[in-house]
C-alpha positions in Angstrom: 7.6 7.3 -11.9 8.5 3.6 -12.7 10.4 2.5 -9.2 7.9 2.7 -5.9 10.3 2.3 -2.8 7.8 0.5 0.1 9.2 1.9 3.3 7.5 -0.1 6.6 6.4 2.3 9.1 8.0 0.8 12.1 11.3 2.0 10.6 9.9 5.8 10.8 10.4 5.9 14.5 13.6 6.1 15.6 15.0 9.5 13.4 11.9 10.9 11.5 13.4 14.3 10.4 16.5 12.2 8.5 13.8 10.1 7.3 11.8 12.7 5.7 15.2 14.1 4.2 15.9 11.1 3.0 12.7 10.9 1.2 12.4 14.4 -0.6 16.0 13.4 -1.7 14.3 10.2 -3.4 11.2 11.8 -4.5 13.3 14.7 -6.3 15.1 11.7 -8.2 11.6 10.3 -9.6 11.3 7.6 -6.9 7.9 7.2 -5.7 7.6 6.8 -2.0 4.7 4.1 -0.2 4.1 4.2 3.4 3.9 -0.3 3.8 1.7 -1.8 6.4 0.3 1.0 7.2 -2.5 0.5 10.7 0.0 -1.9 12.1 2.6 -1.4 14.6 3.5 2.0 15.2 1.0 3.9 12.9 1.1 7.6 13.5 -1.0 10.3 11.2 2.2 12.3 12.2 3.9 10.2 9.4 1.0 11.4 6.8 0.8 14.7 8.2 5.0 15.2 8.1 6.6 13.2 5.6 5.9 13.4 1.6 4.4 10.1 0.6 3.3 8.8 -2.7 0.9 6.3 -1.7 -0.1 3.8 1.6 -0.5 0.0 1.7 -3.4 -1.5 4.1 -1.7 -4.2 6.0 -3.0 -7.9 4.7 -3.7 -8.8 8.0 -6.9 -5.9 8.0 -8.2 -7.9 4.5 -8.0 -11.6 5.6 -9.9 -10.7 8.7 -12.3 -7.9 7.6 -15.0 -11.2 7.0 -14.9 -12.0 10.7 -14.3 -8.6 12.3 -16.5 -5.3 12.4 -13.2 -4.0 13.7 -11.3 -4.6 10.8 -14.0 -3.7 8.3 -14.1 -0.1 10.0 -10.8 0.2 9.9 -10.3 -0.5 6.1 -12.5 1.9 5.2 -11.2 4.8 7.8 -8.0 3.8 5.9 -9.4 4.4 2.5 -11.7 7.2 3.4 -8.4 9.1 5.0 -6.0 8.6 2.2 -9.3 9.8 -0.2 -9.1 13.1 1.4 -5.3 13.5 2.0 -5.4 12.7 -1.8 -3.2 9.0 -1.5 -4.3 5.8 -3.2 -4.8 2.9 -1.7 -3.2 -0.3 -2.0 -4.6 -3.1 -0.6 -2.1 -6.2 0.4 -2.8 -9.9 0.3 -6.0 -9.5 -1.9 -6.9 -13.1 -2.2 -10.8 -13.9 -3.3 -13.0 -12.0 -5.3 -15.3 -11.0 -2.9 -12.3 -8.6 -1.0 -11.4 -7.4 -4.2 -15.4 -6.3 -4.6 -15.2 -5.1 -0.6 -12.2 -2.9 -1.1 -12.8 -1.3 -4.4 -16.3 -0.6 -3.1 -14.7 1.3 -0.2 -12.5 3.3 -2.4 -9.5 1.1 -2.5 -7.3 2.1 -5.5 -5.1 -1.0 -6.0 -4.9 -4.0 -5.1 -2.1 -7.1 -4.9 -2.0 -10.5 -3.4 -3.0 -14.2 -4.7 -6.1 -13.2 -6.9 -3.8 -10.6 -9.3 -1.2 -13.4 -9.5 1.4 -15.5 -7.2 4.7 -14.5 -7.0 7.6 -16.1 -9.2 11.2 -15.9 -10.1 12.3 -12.7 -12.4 12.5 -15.0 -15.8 8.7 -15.9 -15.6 7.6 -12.4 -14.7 9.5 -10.9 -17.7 8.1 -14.0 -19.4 4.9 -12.9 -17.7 4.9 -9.0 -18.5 5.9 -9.8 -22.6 2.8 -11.8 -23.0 0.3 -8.9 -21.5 2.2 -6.0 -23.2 1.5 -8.1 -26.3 -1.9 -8.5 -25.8 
């Protein structure tokens, strides 16, 4: 699959059966589905249990805390440890330092994206970008 739609959980709420429609129509066309800021808002295991999701994304705001919070630190690897045994990677938002990119992929975290990977930038420099490491 080479497109991931990032659908944010809050949006789930309102109509979850046409939701789910909506995304085995999607998935049937190749389009791989991630459950966004997931533990934030209006998290429900109903949406893991119920709907067919590719992936989930930890919410930044659990990574630039998890030094300063037990809390947040419990919660990243409940995350992880849940979407292990569904069978769902992990994607871990606003990965900044070294030392949460060591923390997450300790606790299972499949992939990572935020400052530390790279900074976001217009679409010339990332095809720019993406040449140069496909020719390396």
């Amino acid at each position: 699959m080479l497109l991931t739609l990032e659908i944010i959980e809050s949006k789930l709420i309102n109509n979850l059966a046409a939701v789910k429609d909506k995304i085995n129509y999607l998935r049937e066309k190749g389009i791989k589905i991630s459950l966004d800021d997931f533990g934030t808002g209006y998290s429900s295991l109903q949406y893991l249990k119920t709907l067919t999701i590719d992936e989930i994304k930890i919410d930044r705001s659990f990574i630039s805390n998890w030094t300063n919070s037990h809390a947040d630190m419990a919660i990243l690897s409940t995350i992880t440890q849940m979407a292990k045994s569904l069978g769902l990677p992990t994607v871990a938002e606003g990965i900044e330092t070294q030392e949460q990119l060591d923390i997450l992929t300790g606790l299972g975290c499949n992939y990572g994206q935020g400052y530390l990977c790279n900074k976001a930038m217009p679409v010339n420099h990332l095809m720019a970008f993406l040449e140069s490491c496909h020719a390396a």
